[in-house]
VEXKEMAR-578406 format. One line per 10 residues: number of its first residue (from 1); their letters; for each residue z, x, y of C-alpha. Coordinates in nm, 2 decimals. Each point is the difference from the previous one (the first is absolute). Example, Ala and Ser with C-alpha at 12.3 -4.5 7.8 and 13.67 -1.06 7.14 Angstrom:
1 = as = 0.78:1.23:-0.45 ~ -0.07:0.14:0.34
***
This chain:
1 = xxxxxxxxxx = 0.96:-2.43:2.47 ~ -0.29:-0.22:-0.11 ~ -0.26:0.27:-0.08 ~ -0.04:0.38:-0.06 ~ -0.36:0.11:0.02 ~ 0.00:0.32:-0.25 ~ -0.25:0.31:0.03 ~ -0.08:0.15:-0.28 ~ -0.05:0.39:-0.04 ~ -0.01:0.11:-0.37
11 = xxxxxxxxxx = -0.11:0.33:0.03 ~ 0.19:0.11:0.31 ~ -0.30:0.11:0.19 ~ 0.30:-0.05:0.29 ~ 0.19:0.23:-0.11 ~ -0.23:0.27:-0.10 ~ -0.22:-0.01:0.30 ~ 0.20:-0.15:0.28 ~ 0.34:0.10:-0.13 ~ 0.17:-0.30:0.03
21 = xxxxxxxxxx = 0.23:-0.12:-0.26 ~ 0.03:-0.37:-0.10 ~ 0.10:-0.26:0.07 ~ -0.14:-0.07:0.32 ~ 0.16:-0.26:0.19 ~ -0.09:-0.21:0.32 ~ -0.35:-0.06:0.16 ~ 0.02:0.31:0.23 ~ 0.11:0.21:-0.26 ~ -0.26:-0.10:-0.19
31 = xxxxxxxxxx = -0.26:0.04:0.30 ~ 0.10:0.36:0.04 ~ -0.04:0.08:-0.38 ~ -0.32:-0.16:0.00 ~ -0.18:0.21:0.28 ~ 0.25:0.31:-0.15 ~ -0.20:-0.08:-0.33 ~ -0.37:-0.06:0.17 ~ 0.03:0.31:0.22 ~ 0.11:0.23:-0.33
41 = xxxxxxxxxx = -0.25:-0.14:-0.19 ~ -0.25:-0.28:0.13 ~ -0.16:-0.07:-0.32 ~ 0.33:-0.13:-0.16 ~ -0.04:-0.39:-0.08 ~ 0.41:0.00:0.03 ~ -0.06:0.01:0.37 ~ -0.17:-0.34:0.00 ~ 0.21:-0.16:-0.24 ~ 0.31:0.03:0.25
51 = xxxxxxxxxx = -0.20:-0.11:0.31 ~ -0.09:-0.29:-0.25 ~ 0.36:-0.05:-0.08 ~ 0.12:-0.02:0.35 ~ -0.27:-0.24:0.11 ~ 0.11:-0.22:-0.23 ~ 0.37:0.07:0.10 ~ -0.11:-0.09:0.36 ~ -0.19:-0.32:-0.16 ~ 0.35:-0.14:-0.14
61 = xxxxxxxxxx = 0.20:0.10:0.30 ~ -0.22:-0.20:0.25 ~ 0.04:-0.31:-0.21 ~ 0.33:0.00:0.01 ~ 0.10:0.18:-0.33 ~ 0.25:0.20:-0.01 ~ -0.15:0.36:-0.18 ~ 0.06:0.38:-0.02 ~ -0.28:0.22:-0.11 ~ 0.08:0.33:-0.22
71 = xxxxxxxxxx = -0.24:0.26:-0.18 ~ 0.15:0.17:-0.32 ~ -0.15:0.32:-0.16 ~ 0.04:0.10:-0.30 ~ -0.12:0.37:-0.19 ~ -0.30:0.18:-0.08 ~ 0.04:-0.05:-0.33 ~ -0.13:-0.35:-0.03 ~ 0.16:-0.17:-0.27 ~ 0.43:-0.02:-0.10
81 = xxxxxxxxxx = 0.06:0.26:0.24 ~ -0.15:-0.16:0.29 ~ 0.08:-0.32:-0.12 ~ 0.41:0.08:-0.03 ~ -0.03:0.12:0.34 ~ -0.16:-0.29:0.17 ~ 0.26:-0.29:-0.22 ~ 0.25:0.25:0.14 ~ -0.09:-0.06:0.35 ~ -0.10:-0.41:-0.06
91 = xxxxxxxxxx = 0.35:-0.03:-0.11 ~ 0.13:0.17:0.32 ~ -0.22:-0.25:0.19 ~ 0.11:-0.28:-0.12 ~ 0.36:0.03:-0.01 ~ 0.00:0.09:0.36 ~ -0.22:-0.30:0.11 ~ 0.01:-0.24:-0.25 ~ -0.35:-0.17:0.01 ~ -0.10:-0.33:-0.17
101 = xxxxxxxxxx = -0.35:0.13:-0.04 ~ -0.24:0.30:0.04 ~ -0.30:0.06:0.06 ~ -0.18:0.29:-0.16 ~ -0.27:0.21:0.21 ~ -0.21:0.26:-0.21 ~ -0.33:0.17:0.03 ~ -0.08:-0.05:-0.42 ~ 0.07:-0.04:-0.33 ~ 0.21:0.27:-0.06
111 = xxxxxxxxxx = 0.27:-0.05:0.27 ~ -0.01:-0.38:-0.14 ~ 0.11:0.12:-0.32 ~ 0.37:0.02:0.10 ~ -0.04:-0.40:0.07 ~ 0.24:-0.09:-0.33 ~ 0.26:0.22:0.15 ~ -0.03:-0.15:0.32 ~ -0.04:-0.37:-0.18 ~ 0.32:0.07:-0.25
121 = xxxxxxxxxx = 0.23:0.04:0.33 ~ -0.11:-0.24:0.26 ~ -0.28:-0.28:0.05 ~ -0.35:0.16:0.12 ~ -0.14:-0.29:0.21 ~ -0.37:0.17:0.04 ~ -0.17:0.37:-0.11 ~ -0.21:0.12:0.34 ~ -0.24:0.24:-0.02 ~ -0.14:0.19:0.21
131 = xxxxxxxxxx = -0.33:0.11:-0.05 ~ -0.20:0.26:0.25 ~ -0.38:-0.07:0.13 ~ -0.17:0.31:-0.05 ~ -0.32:0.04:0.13 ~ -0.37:0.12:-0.20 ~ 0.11:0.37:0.08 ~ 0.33:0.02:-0.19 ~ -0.15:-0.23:-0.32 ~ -0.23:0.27:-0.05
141 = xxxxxxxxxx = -0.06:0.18:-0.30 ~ 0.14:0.35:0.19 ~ 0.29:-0.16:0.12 ~ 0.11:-0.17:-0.35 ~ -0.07:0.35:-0.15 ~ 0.25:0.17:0.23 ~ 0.24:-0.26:-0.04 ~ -0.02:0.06:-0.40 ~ 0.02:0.39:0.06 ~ 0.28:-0.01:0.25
151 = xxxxxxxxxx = 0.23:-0.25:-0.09 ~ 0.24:0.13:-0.31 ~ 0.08:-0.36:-0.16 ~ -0.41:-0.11:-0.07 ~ -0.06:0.40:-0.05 ~ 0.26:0.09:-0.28 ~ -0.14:-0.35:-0.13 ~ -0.39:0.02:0.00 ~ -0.04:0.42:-0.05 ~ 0.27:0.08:-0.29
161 = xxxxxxxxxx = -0.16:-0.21:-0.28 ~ -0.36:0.16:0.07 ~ 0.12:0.32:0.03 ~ 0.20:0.01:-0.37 ~ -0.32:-0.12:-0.10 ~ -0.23:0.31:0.14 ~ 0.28:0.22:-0.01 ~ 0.01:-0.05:-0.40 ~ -0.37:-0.01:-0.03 ~ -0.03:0.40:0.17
171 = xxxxxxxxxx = 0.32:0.10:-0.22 ~ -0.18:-0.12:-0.34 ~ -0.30:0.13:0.13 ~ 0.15:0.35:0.04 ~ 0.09:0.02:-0.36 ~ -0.31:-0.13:-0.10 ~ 0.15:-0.34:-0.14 ~ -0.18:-0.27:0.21 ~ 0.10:-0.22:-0.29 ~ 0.38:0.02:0.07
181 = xxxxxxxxxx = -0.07:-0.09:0.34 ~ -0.03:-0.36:-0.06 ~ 0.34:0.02:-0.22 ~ 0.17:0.17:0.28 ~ -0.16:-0.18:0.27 ~ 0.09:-0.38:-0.09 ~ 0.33:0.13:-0.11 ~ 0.13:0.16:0.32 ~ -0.13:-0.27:0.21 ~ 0.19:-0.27:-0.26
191 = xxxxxxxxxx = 0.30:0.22:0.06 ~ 0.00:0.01:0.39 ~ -0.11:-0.39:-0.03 ~ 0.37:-0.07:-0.18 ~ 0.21:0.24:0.22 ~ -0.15:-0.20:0.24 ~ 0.01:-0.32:-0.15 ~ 0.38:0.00:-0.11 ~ 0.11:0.15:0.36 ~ 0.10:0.40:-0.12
201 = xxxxxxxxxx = -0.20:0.09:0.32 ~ 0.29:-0.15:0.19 ~ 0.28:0.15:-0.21 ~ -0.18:0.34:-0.01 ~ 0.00:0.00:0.39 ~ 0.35:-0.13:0.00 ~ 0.10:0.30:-0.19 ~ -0.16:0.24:0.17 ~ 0.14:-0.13:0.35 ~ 0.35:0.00:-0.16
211 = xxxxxxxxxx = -0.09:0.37:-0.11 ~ -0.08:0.07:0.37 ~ 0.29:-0.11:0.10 ~ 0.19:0.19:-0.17 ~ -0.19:0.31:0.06 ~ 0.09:-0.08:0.33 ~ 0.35:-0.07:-0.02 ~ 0.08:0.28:-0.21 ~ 0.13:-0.27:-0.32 ~ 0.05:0.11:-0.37
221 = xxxxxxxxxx = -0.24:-0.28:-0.08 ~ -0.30:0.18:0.10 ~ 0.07:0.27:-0.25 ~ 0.07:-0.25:-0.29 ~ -0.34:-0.21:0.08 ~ -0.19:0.40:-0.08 ~ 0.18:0.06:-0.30 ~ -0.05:-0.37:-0.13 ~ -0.38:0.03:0.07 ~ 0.02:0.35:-0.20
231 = xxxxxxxxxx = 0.20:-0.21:-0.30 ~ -0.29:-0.22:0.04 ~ -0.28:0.23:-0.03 ~ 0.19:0.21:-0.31 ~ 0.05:-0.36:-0.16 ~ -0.40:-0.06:0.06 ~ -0.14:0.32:-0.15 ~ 0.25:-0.06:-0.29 ~ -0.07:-0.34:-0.08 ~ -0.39:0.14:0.06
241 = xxxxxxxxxx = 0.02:0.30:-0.24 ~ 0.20:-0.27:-0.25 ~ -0.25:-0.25:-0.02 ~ -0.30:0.26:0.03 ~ 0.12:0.14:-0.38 ~ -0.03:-0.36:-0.13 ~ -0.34:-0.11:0.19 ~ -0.18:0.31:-0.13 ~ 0.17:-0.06:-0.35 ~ -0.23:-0.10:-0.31
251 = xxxxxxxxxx = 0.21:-0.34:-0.04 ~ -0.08:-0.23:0.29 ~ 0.36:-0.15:0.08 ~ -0.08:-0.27:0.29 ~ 0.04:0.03:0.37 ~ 0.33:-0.24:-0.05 ~ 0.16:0.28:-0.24 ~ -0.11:0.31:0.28 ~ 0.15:-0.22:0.29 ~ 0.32:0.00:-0.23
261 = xxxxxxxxxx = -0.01:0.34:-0.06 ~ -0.04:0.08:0.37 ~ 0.29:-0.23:0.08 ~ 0.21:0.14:-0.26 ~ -0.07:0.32:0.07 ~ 0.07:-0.01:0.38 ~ 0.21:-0.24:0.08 ~ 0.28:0.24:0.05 ~ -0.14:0.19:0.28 ~ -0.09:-0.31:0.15
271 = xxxxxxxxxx = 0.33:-0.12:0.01 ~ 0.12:0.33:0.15 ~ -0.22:-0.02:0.25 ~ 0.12:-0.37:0.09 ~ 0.38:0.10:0.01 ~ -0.11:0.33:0.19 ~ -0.14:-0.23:0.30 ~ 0.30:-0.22:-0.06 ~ 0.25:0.32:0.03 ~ -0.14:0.10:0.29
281 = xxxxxxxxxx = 0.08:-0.29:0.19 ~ 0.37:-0.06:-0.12 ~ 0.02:0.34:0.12 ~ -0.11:-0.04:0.33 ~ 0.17:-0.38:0.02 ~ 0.32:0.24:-0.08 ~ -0.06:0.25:0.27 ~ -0.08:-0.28:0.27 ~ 0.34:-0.20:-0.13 ~ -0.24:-0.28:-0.06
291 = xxxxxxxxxx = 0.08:-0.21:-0.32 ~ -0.26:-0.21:-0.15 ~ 0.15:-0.12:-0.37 ~ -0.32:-0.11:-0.15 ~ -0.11:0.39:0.06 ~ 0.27:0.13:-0.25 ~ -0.09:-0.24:-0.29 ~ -0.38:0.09:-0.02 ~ 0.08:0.28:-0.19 ~ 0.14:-0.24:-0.26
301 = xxxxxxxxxx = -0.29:-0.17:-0.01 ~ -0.29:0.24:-0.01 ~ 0.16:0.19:-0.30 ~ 0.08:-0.33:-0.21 ~ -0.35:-0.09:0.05 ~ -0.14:0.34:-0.10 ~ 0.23:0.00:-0.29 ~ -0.13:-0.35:-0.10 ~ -0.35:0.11:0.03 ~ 0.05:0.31:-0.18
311 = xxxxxxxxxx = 0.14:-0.17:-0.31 ~ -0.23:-0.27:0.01 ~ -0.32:0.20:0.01 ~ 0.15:0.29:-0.25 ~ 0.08:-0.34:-0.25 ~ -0.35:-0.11:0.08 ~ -0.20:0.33:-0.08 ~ 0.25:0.02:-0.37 ~ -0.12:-0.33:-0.04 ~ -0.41:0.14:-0.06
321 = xxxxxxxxxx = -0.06:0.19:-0.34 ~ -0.27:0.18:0.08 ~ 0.19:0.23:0.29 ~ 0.25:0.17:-0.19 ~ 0.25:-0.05:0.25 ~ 0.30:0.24:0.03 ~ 0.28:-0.25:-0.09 ~ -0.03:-0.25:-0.26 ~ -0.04:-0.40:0.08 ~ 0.37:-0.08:-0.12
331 = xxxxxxxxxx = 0.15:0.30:0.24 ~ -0.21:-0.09:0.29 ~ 0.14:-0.40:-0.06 ~ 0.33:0.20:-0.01 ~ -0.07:0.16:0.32 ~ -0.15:-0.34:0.19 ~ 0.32:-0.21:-0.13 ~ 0.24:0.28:0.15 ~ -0.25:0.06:0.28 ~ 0.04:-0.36:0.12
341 = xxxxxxxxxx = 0.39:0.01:-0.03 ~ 0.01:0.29:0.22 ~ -0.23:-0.14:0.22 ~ 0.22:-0.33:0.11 ~ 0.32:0.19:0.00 ~ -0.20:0.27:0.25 ~ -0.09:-0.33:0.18 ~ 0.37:-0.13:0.03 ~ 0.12:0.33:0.13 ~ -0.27:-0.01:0.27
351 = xxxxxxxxxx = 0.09:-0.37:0.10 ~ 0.37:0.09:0.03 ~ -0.03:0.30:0.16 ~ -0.22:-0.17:0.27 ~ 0.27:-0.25:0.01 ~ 0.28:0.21:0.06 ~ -0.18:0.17:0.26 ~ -0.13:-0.34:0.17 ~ 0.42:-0.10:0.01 ~ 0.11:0.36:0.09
361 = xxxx = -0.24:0.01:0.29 ~ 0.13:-0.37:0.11 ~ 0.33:0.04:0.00 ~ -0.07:0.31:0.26
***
């Protein structure tokens, strides 16, 4: 086949308001999710972007060209999610037809973002998009408002960061610390700017489908994932109520040395909480006769690491005079050269036992 002309959903608005799950193949198929998709919701710029697609699948076929026009969807959750879904379904695409080229059709930026996935597989020969004519009405000031209001994506976007803002200003207010507000202010904002920044926003609504999930299917994991956010919160207050003593202490110590101690002093509960989730899944994996070797070794890993960091940060704190620590500097280099011992021969038991479950479950 000499072309595939590709329609890009990234969001699954498809899905979610025409319930129709991608990909959609062939130019009446196509037709029929397209008026499926105006009729549900006639707003929805996905609509135009597939009549867009199949003109242009009807512009190749009438000179001659030998084309096949599909529309893949991918999830809510715009971003690796949506994303893993929608390589799934290009893969499926293009081992069943075997194009020499594509054509992408989108509606914006944000369904054109998945072009280097698209690029790393198969040669894109041109990026259509399909733009709709509104008229003075709709590019009003009201209509921009509601669009803000209604639609989650720009409205979890545009309200949140205002809202820490005034939401610390009436707290500080309350207690009659308008000073603090400005502390408190710039600092929750910076916080939800790096969740958001490094992606957490993704793997918090990862794992809290996978918790759903569960819920719903009646797995062990779901009870594991509560107690290892309870072993989180214990571990937080701790390493709080730890590093409270030495911040209100006449000796000012450094914020390096109370990150240590917090680390130090809860990097055990942490690490239960990490082999709790882990559990939790072997467990079900077990019940389900699934087998999945790397599962089995990340308990390995995530207590060599915790040991490593433990030891590392207790030799750390010795190291500083001024703290009185409770071991002494040449004990703590004791505990760190040990420490590190244990932690590769934890890390060699984890890599064999994966292997021997790996052979196990191919010799089956």
């Amino acid at each position: 086949m000499d072309v595939l002309v590709l329609c890009i959903d990234r969001d699954n608005d498809l899905g979610r308001k025409a319930g129709i799950n991608g990909s959609v193949i062939g130019r009446e198929a196509n037709i029929q999710a397209a008026l499926k998709l105006g009729i549900s919701d006639p707003e929805d710029s996905d609509t135009n972007t597939i009549f867009g697609g199949i003109k242009a699948f009807d512009e190749f076929v009438a000179t001659g060209t030998i084309a096949e026009i599909a529309t893949i969807s991918g999830d809510v959750n715009v971003g690796l999610t949506s994303d893993n879904k929608l390589a799934d379904q290009l893969d499926m695409l293009l081992q069943r037809f075997q194009p020499s080229s594509v054509i992408v059709v989108s509606d914006g930026a944000e369904d054109e973002a998945i072009l280097p996935i698209i690029q790393s597989r198969i040669k894109v020969n041109g990026v259509r998009r399909v733009l709709v004519k509104q008229s003075h009405n709709l590019e009003s000031t009201y209509y921009l408002l509601k669009q803000i209001f209604t639609e989650p994506k720009i409205s979890h976007t545009v309200f949140i960061v205002p809202g820490l803002a005034l939401l610390m200003f009436a707290i500080f207010g309350i207690i009659r610390y308008p000073e603090g507000a400005w502390i408190a202010m710039t600092g929750s904002i910076g916080l939800y700017l790096l969740f958001r920044g490094l992606g957490l926003d993704d793997s918090m609504q990862s794992a809290k489908q996978t918790m759903r999930e569960s819920l719903y299917a009646g797995k062990i994991a779901f009870i594991t994932y509560i107690l290892a956010g309870m072993l989180i919160i214990i571990a937080t207050i701790q390493g709080a109520a730890s590093i409270s003593q030495l911040y209100w202490s006449p000796i000012w110590y450094g914020y390096l040395t109370l990150a240590l101690v917090f680390l130090h002093d809860t990097i055990w509960w942490y690490v239960a909480a990490a082999i709790s989730i882990n559990m939790g899944k072997i467990m079900d994996m077990y019940l389900e006769g699934k087998t999945d070797a790397k599962t089995y070794s990340y308990p390995f890993f995530i207590f060599a690491t915790g040991l490593v960091i433990w030891s590392a940060t207790g030799f750390m704190l010795a190291s500083n005079a001024d703290l009185k620590f409770s071991i002494g500097i040449f004990q703590s280099l004791q505990y760190l050269a040990v420490s590190a011992v244990l932690a590769v021969l934890i890390t060699l038991a984890g890599v064999n036992v994966s292997k021997r479950i790996a052979s196990d479950t191919a010799a089956k």
